[in-house]
TIGUBA-982770 format. One line per field, with one value per residue (C-alpha): residue number from 1; y, z, x. Coordinates in nm, 2 decimals. Layout:
<nuros>
num: (NUM;...)
c2: (Y;...)
c3: (Z;...)
c1: (X;...)
</nuros>
This chain:
<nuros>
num: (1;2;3;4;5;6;7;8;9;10;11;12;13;14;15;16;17;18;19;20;21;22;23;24;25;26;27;28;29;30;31;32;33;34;35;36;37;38;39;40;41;42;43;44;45;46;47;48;49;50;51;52;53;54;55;56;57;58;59;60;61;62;63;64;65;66;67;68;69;70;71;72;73;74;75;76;77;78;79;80;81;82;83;84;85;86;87;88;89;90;91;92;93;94;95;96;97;98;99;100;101;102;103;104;105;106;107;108;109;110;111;112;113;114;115;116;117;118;119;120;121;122;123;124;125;126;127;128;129;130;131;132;133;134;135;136;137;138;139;140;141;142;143;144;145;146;147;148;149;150;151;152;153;154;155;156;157;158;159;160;161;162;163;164;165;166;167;168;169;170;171;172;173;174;175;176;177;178;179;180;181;182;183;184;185;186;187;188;189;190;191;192;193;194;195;196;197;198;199;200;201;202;203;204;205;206;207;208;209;210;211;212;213;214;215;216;217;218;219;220;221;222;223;224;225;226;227;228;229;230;231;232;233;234;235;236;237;238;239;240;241;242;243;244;245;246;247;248;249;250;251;252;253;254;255;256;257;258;259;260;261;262;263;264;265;266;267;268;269;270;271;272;273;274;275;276;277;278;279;280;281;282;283;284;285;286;287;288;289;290;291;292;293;294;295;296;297;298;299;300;301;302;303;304;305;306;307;308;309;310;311;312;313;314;315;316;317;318;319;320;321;322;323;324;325;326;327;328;329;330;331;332;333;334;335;336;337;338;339;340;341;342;343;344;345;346;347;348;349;350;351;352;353;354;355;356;357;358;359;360;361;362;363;364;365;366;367;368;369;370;371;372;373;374;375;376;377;378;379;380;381;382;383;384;385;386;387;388;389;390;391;392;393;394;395;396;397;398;399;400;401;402;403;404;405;406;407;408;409;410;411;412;413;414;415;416;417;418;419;420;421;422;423;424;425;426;427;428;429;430;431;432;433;434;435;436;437;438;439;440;441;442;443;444;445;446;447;448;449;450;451;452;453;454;455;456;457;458;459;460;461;462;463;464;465;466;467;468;469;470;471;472;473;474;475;476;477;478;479;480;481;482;483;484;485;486;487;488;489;490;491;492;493;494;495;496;497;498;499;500;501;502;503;504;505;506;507;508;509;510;511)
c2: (-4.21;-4.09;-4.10;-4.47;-4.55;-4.41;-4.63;-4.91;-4.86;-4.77;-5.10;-5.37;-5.27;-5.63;-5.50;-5.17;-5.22;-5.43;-5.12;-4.89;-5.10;-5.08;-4.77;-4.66;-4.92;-4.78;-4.41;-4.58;-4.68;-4.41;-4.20;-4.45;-4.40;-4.05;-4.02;-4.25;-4.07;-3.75;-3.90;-3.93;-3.99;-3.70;-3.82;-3.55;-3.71;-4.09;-4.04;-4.07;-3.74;-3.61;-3.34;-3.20;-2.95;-3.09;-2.96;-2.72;-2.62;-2.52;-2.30;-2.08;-2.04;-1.94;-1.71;-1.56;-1.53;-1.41;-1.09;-0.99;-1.00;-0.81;-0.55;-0.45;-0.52;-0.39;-0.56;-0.49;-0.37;-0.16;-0.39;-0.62;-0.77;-0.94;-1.01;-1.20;-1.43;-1.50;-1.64;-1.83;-1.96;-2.02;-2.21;-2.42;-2.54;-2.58;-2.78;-3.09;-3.11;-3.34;-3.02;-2.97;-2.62;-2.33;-2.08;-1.74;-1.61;-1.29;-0.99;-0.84;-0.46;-0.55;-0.48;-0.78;-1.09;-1.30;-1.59;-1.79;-1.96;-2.02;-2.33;-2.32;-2.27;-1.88;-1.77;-1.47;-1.32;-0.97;-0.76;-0.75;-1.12;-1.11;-0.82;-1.08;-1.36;-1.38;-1.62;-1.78;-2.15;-1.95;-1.83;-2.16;-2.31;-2.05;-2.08;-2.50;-2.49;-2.27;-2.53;-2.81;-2.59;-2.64;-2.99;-3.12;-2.95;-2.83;-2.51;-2.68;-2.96;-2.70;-2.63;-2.95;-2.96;-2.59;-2.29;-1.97;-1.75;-1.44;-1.24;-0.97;-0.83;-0.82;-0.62;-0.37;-0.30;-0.07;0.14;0.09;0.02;-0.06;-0.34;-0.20;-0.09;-0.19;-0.48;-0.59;-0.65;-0.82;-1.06;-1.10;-1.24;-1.44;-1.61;-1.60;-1.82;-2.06;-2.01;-2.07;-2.43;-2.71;-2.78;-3.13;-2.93;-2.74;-3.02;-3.19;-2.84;-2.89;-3.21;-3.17;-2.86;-2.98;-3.28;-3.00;-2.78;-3.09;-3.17;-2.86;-2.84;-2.60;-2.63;-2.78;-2.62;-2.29;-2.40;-2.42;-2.07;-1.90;-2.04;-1.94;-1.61;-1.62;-1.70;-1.50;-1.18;-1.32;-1.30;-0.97;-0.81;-1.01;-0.68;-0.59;-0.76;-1.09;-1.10;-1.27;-1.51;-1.64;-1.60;-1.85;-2.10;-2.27;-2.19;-2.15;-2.27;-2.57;-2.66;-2.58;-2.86;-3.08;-2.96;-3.04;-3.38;-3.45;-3.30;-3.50;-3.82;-3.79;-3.55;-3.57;-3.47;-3.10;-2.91;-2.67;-2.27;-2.06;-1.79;-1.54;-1.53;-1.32;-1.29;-1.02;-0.84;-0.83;-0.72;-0.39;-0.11;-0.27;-0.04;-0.15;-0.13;0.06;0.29;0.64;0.73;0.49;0.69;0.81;1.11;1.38;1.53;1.51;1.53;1.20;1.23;1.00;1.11;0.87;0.98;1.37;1.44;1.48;1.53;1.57;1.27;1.31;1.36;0.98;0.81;0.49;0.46;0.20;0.27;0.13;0.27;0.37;0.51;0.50;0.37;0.53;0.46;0.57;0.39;0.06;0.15;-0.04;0.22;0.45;0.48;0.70;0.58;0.82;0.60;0.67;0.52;0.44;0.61;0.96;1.19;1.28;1.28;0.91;0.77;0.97;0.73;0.46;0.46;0.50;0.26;-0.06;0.01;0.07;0.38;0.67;1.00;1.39;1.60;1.55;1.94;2.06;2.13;2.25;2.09;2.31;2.42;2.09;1.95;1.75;1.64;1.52;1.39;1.22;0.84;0.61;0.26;0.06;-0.30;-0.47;-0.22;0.09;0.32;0.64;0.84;1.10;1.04;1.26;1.21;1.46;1.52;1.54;1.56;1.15;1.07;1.08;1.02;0.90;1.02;0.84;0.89;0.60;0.55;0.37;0.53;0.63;0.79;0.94;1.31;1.32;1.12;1.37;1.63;1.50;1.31;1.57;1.80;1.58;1.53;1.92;1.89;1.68;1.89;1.80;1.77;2.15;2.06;1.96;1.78;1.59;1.47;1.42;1.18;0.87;0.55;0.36;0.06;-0.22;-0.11;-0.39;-0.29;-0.51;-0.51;-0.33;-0.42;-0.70;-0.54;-0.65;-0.55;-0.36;-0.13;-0.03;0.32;0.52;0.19;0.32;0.14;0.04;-0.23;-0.54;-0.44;-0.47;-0.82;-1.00;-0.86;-1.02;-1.35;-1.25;-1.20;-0.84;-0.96;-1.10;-1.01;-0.99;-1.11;-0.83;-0.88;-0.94;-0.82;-0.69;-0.57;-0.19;0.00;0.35;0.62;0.92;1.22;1.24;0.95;0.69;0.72;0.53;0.81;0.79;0.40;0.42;0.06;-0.02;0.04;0.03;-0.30;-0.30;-0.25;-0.62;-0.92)
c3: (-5.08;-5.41;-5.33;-5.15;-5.52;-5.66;-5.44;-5.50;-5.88;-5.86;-5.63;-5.82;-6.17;-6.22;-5.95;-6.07;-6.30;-6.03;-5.76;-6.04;-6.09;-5.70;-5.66;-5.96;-5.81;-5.45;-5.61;-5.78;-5.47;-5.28;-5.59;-5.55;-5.20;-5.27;-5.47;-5.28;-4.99;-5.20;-5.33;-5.12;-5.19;-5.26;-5.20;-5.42;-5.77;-5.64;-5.71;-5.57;-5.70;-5.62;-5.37;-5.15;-4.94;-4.67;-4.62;-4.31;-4.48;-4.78;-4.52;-4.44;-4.80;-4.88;-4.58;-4.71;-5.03;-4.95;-4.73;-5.05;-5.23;-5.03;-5.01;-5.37;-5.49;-5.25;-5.14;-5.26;-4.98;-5.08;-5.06;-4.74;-4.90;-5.17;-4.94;-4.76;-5.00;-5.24;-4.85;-4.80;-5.15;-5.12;-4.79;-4.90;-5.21;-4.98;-4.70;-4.95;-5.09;-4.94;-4.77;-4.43;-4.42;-4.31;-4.68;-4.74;-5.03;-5.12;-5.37;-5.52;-5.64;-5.97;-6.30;-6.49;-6.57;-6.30;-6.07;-5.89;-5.57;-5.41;-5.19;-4.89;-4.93;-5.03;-5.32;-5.49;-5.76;-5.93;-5.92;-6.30;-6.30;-6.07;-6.24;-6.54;-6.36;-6.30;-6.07;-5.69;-5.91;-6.16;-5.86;-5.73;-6.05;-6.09;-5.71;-5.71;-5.98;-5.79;-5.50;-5.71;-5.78;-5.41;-5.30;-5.61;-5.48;-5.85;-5.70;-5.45;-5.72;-5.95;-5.60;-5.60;-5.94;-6.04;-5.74;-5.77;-5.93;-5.68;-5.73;-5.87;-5.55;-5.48;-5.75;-5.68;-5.37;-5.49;-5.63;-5.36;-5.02;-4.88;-5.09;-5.10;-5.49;-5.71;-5.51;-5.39;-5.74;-5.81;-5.54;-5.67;-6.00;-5.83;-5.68;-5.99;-6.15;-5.95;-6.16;-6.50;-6.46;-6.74;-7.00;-6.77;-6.42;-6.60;-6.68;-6.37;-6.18;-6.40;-6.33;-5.95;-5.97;-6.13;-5.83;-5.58;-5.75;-5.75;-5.41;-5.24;-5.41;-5.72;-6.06;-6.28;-6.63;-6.45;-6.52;-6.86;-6.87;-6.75;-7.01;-7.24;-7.11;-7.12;-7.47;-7.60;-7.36;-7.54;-7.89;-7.81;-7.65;-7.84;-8.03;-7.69;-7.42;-7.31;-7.00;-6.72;-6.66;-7.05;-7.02;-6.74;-6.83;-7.14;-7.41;-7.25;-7.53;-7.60;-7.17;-7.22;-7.48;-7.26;-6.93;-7.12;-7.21;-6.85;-6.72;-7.01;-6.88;-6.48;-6.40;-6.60;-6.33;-6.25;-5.96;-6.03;-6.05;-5.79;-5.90;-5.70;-5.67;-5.44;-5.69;-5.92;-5.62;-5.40;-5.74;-5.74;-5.70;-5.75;-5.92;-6.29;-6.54;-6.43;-6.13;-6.20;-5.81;-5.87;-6.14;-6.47;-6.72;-6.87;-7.18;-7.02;-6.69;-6.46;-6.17;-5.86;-5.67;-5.39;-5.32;-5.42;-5.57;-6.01;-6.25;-6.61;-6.79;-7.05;-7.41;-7.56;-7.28;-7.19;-6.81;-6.55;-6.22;-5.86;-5.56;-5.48;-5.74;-6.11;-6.35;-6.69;-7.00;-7.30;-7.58;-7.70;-7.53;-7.24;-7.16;-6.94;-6.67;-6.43;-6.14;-5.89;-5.57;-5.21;-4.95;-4.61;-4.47;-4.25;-4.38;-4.69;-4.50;-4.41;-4.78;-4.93;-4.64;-4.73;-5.09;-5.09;-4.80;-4.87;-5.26;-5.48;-5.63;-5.73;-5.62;-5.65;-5.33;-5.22;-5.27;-5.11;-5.35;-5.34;-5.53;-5.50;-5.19;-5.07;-4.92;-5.13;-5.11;-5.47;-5.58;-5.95;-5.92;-6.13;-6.09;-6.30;-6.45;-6.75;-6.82;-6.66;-6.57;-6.47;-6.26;-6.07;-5.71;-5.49;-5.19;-5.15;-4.81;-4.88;-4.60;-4.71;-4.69;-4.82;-5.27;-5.43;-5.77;-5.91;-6.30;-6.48;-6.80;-6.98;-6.87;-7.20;-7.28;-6.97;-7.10;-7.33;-7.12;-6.84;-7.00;-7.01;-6.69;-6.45;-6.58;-6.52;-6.15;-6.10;-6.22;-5.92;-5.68;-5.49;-5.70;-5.69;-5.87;-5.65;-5.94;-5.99;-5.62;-5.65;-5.94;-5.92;-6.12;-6.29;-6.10;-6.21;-6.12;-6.10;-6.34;-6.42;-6.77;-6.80;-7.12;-7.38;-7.59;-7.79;-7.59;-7.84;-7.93;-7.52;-7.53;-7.36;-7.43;-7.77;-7.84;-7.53;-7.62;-7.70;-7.37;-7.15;-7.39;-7.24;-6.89;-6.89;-7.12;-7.35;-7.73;-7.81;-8.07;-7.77;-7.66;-7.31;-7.15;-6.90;-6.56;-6.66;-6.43;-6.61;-6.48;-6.64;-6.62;-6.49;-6.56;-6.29;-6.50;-6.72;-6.97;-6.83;-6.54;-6.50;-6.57;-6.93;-6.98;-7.03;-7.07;-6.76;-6.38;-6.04;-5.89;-5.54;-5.25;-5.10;-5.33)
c1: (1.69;1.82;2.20;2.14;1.98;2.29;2.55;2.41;2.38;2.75;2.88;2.65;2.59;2.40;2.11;2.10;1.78;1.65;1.68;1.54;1.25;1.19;1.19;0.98;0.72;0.78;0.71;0.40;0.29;0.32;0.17;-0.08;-0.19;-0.16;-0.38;-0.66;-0.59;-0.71;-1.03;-1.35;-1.74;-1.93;-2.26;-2.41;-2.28;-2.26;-1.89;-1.54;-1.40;-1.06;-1.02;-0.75;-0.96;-1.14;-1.51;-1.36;-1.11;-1.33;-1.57;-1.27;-1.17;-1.55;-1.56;-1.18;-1.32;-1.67;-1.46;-1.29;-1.57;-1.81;-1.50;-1.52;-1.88;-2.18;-2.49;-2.79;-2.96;-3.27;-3.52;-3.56;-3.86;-3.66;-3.35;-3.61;-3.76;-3.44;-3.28;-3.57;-3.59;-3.22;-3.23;-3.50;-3.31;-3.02;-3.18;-3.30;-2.93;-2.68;-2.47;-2.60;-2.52;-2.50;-2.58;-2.51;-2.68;-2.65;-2.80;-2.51;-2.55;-2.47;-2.64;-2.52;-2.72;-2.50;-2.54;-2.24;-2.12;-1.78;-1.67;-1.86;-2.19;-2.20;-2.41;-2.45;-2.72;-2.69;-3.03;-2.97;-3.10;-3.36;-3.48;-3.50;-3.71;-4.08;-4.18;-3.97;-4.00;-3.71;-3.50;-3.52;-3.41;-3.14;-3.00;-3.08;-2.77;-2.55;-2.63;-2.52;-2.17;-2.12;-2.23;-2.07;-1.78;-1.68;-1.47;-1.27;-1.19;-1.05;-0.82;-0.70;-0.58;-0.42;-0.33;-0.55;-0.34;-0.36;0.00;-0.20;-0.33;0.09;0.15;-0.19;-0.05;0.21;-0.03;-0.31;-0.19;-0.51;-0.59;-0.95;-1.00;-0.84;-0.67;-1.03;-1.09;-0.75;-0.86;-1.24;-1.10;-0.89;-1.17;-1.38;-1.18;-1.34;-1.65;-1.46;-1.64;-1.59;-1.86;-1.92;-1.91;-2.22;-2.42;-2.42;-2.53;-2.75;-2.93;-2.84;-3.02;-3.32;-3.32;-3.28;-3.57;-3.83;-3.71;-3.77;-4.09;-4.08;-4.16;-3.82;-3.98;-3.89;-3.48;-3.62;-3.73;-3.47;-3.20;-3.48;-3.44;-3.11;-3.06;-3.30;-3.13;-2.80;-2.95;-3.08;-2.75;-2.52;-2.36;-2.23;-1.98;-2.13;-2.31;-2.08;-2.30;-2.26;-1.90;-1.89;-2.16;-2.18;-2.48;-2.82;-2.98;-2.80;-2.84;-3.18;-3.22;-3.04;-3.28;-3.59;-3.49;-3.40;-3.72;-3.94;-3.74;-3.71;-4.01;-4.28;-4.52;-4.57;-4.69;-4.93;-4.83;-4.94;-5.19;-5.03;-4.65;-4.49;-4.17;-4.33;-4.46;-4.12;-3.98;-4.11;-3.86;-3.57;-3.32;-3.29;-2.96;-2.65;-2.75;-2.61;-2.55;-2.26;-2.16;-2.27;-2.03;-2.23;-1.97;-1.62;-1.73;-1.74;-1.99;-1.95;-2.27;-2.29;-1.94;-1.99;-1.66;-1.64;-1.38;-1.35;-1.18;-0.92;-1.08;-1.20;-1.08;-1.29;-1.38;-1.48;-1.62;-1.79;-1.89;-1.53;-1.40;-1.33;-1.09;-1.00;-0.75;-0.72;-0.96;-0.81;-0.49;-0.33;0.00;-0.21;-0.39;-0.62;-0.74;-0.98;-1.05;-1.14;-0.94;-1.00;-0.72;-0.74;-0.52;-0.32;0.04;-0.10;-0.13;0.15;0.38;0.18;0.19;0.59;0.62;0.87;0.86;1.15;1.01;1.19;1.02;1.04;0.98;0.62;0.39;0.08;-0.21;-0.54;-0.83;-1.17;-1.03;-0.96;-0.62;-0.37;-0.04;0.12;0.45;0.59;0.72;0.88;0.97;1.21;1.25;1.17;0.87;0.89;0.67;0.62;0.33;0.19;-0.01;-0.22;-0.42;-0.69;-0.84;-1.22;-1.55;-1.59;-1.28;-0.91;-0.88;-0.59;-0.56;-0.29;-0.16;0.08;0.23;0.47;0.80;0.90;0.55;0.51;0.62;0.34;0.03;0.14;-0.01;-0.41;-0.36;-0.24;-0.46;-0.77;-0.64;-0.66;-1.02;-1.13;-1.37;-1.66;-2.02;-2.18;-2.47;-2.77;-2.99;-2.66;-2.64;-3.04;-3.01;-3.22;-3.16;-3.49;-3.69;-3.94;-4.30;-4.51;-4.89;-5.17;-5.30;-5.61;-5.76;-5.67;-5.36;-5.07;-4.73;-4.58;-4.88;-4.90;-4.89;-4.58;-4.39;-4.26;-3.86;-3.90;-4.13;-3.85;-3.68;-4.00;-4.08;-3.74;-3.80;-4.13;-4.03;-4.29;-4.28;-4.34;-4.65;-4.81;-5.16;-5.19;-5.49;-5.65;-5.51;-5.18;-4.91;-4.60;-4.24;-4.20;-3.87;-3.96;-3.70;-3.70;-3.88;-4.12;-4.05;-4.26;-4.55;-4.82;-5.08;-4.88;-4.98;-5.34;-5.36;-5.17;-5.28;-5.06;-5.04;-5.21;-4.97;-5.14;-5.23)
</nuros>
């Protein structure tokens, strides 16, 4: 079509701006119809919104998405009680919203303060946020928004307009060939950059959600509360890295405003709080804060005792870790790296082949080395390019499973970050200790209040006091009135029982 424009430009130079001004308008046209041809009703916001993905085709990105996920963060799975009633508060919220279905919500094994949803109906909450609410109206609220991410269809929208950048998990593959560890979490932010919604995309979940909350018959205040818990957990925390959820959502306090207004306008009508909710009471024993069986370093030494292999880290190195493994680097430095991960392959000989298998490294000889007695086989690498790098790897035949232990650097530092590096990789043996294998992390226990008392004069509460106010959305000057039930961290040992809260008694196993 372009070299027909041409010719006839060339053999009538009178119609040339004439056959220009066609085909710009044919191009318009077509851009045109395009464009309509993109845009479709959503019948959640009343609009026609622009989308490229169809609703199948955005099931089989959820479901592709929701796979790499669950791959590299585990399911919180400790507590069918709770699994129970945040999928039947879930599917409640879901089955008044214009999206037919099906949901998948999950509990994510997470300690973070999180909440999100990808295209297709799949929605996730950490433990750290239930752990954080006090009644099912407030996980309504929280999963009614998450809802309102999908039927607005704010993730596939971002689809249509930019690709999801995802050669990351290309590039972990050299160093993981499973695509299990670090590439699993290569392709989980690839996916969460579907939650990086816009300031607008935030306050419609918003007001969907409160629709979706009234609708399915919970209170809409309780959206209220939790971005008042949410701000004041921000104002708390705020000296430390921002919770993920306040990285992806804008200010809780200024939504909150915002809710309230919308709730004073639309629904002034409440129904009435039940005097029993089964929230608090299918809260207790959840695992609270970072759960050491995941991981936890005592001095130099990193313990993995789910996995029951340690190692001592290099000196003021800072570290990262999940049920498969952990990451280190040296402290605000980027030109290292450590990474101790379990694969799923069966023997050493099988990830050595792997690992070297249609790369363009450079390698030395590959050696057999013992670890603790256990079976490795190790070789040094390098691969060149505009930043090369240099590195050791090993895979470690171990009773759960074959390690990799792989060391990089910058190529032209690699002589000296050889040194710390290799000689934490010798360090790595299986966990001796059997307290450290026994280690248990701390759960909510659910106590009534036995007599009239102000929070932060409970006895055995002590600093302790501000952290039990925000799980319970109370002030710590509070008095609480006698049959109060309260959500109280309890730390394995002897730093908190109830025989040491004189004030406090056991909740019944039964309301």
């Amino acid at each position: 079509m372009i070299d027909l424009v041409a010719r006839v430009c060339s053999q009538n130079r009178r119609a040339s701006w004439r056959v220009v001004r066609w085909w710009l308008c044919l191009c318009a046209y077509m851009g045109l119809v395009f464009s309509l041809s993109a845009c479709a009703y959503n019948p959640a916001t009343g609009r026609h919104e622009f989308n490229l993905v169809s609703p199948e085709r955005e099931r089989e990105i959820g479901e592709s998405l929701d796979r790499e996920l669950m791959a590299s963060v585990p399911e919180y799975g400790e507590s069918p009680q709770l699994s129970q009633l945040v999928t039947e508060v879930g599917n409640s919220v879901g089955q008044v919203s214009e999206r037919a279905g099906p949901w998948t919500i999950r509990i994510l094994d997470e300690a973070n303060l999180n909440a999100f949803a990808i295209p297709g109906g799949f929605i996730y909450i950490t433990r750290g946020l239930l752990a954080y609410l006090n009644s099912q109206h407030q996980l309504a609220a929280v999963l009614a928004h998450e809802v309102a991410h999908v039927t607005a269809r704010h993730g596939t929208q971002q689809l249509s307009r930019r690709a999801v950048a995802s050669r990351g998990v290309g590039v972990v593959r050299i160093i993981d060939p499973n695509l299990r560890h670090v590439g699993g979490a290569a392709a989980r932010s690839a996916g969460r950059s579907l939650l990086r919604h816009s300031r607008d995309h935030e306050h419609q979940a918003d007001e969907l959600g409160l629709r979706y909350t009234h609708l399915a018959g919970y209170r809409v205040s309780a959206m209220s509360e939790v971005l008042g818990m949410l701000a004041a957990h921000d104002r708390h925390t705020r000296k430390g890295p921002r919770e993920p959820w306040l990285s992806t959502h804008p200010e809780p306090a200024a939504r909150q405003q915002l809710v309230n207004a919308r709730i004073a306008r639309d629904y002034p009508k409440q129904p009435l709080v039940e005097p029993q909710d089964p929230m608090l009471r299918a809260l207790g024993g959840l695992v609270y804060g970072p759960d050491p069986r995941d991981g936890f370093a005592r001095g130099s030494t990193y313990h993995l005792p789910r996995l029951g292999v340690e190692l001592d880290l290099p000196p003021n190195w800072q570290h990262s870790a999940n049920r498969r493994g952990v990451l280190a680097a040296p402290t605000g430095e980027a030109n290292a790296l450590l990474a101790v991960l379990l694969t799923k392959l069966e023997t050493a000989s099988a990830g050595t082949q792997a690992f070297f298998d249609n790369t363009n490294f450079s390698r030395d000889a590959t050696v057999v080395e013992r670890f603790a007695g256990l079976r490795g086989e190790g070789t040094n690498f390098a691969l060149g390019g505009r930043e090369p790098i240099a590195g050791r790897v090993v895979f470690v035949e171990a009773p759960g499973g074959v390690w990799m232990l792989l060391g990089l650097a910058d190529y032209a530092q690699w002589a000296d970050r050889s040194i710390p590096l290799i000689a934490s990789m010798r360090t790595f043996r299986p966990i001796t200790d059997a307290a450290v294998r026994a280690i248990e992390p701390a759960r909510l226990q659910i106590v009534d209040v036995r007599q009239a008392v102000r929070l932060d004069q409970l006895e055995g509460l002590g600093a302790r006091a501000q952290e039990v106010a925000l799980l319970n959305q109370l002030d710590p000057a509070s008095t609480l009135e006698v049959g109060r039930r309260l959500k109280v961290p309890v730390w394995p040992g002897p730093q908190l029982t109830p025989g040491a809260v004189p004030e406090l008694s056991e909740t019944a196993a039964t309301d």
